[in-house]
C-alpha positions as CSV (number, residue, x, y, z in Angstrom):
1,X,-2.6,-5.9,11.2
2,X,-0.2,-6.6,13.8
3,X,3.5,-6.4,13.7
4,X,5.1,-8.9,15.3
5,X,8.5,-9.8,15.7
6,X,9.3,-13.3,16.7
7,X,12.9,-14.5,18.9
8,X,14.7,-17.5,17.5
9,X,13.0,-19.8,19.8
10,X,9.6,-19.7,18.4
11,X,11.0,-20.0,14.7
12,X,12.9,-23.3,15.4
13,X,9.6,-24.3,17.5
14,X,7.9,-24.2,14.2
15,X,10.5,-25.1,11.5
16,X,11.7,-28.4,13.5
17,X,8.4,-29.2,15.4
18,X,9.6,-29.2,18.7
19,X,7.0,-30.5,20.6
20,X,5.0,-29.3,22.7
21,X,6.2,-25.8,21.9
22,X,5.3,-25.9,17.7
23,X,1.3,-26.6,18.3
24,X,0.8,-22.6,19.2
25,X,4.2,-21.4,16.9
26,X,2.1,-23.3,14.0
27,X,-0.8,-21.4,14.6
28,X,1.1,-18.2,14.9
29,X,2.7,-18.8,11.3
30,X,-1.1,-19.8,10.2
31,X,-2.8,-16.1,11.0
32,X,0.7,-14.6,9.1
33,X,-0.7,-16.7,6.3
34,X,-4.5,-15.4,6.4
35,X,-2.8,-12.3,6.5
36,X,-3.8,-11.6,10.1
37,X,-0.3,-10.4,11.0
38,X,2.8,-9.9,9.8
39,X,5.5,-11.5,10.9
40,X,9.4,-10.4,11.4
41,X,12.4,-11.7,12.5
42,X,16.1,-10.5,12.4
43,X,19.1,-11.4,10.1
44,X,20.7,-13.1,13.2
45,X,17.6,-15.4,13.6
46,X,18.4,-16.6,10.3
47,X,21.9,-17.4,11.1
48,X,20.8,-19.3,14.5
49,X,18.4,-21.3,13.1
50,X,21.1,-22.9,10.1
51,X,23.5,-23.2,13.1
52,X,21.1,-25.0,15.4
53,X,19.3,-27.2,13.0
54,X,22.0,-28.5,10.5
55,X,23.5,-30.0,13.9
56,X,19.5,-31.7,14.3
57,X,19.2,-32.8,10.4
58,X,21.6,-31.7,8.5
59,X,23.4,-28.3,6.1
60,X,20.8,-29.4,2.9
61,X,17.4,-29.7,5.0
62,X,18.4,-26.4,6.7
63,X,19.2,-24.6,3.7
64,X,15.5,-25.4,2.3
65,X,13.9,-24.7,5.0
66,X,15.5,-21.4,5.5
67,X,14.5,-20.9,1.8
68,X,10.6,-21.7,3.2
69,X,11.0,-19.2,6.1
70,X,11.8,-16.5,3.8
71,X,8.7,-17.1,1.8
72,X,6.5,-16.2,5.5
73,X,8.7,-13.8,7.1
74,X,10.2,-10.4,7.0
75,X,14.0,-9.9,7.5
76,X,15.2,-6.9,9.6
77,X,19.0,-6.2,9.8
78,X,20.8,-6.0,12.5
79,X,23.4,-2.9,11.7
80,X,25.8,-0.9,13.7
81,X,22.5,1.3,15.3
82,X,21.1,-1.8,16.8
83,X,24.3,-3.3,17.9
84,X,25.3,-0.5,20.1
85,X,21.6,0.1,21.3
86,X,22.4,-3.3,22.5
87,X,25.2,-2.7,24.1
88,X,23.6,-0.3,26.3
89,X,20.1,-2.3,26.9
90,X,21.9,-4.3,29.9
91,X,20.1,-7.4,29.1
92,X,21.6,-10.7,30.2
93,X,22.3,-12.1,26.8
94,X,23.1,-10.0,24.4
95,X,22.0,-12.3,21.6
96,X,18.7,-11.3,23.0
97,X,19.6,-7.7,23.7
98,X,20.3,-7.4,20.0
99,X,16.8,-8.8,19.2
100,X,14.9,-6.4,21.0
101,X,17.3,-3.8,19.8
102,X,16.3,-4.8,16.1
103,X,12.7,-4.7,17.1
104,X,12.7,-1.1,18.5
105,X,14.4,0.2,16.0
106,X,11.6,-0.7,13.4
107,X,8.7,1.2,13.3
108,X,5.4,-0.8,13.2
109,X,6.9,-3.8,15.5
110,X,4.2,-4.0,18.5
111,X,5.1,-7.2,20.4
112,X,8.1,-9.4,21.0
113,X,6.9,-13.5,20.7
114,X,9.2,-15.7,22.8
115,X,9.0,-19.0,25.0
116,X,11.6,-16.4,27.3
117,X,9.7,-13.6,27.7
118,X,11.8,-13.5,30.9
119,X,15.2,-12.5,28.8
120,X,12.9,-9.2,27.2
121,X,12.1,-7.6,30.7
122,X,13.5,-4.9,30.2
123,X,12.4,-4.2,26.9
124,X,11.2,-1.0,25.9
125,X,8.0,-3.5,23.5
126,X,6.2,-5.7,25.4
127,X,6.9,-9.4,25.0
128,X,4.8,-12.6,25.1
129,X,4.8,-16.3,25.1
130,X,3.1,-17.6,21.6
131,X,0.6,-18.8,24.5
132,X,-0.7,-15.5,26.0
133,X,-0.1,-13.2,22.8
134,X,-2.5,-15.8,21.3
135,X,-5.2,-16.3,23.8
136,X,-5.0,-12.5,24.2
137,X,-5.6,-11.5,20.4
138,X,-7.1,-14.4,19.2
């Protein structure tokens, strides 16, 4: 089964439907439900997603569909290790550098997802668009 770890972007695709983007992140959370793959995300994705959607619909409808995630996906923490791997990966953003740091850091993760696959160059796991990863494996 594959390990995947999915950025933020993906996650919101899916929990807010933002079109055209949450078609392929739908059918990514779909084979995590057949049991397909296993899916992963860190403890910051959590906090980005309440910050970005109770802005689009509100504190209440964030908190239960946070709850919903949780049911899906896996949470890896983000601790001092990954922080100052981080620090040291020289990415541009270093909300993403902390990502990638969190995926690396935890054995079994094979592949980044993100719409910014650009951001994860330099990433010691490869990363893919929701597209490619699924016309790839599936």
């Amino acid at each position: 089964m594959n390990k995947v770890f999915l950025d933020t972007n993906v996650v919101l695709d899916f929990l807010l439907d933002r079109r055209p983007f949450s078609e392929e992140a739908s059918r990514i959370f779909d084979l995590s439900e057949s049991g397909e793959i296993e899916l992963f995300i860190s403890s910051l994705t959590v906090n980005n997603i309440y910050y970005i959607s109770r802005k689009l619909i509100g504190h209440q409808k964030s908190i239960d569909l946070i709850k919903e995630l949780l049911e899906i996906v896996e949470i890896l923490n983000s601790d001092k290790a990954s922080i100052l791997m981080a620090l040291d990966l020289e990415f541009s953003d270093f909300e993403d550098g902390i990502q990638n740091a969190v995926a690396i850091l935890n054995p079994g993760i094979e592949i980044i997802i993100s719409r910014n696959t650009k951001d994860f160059r330099k990433s010691a796991l490869p990363a893919m668009s929701p597209e490619v990863y699924l016309k790839t494996f599936f």
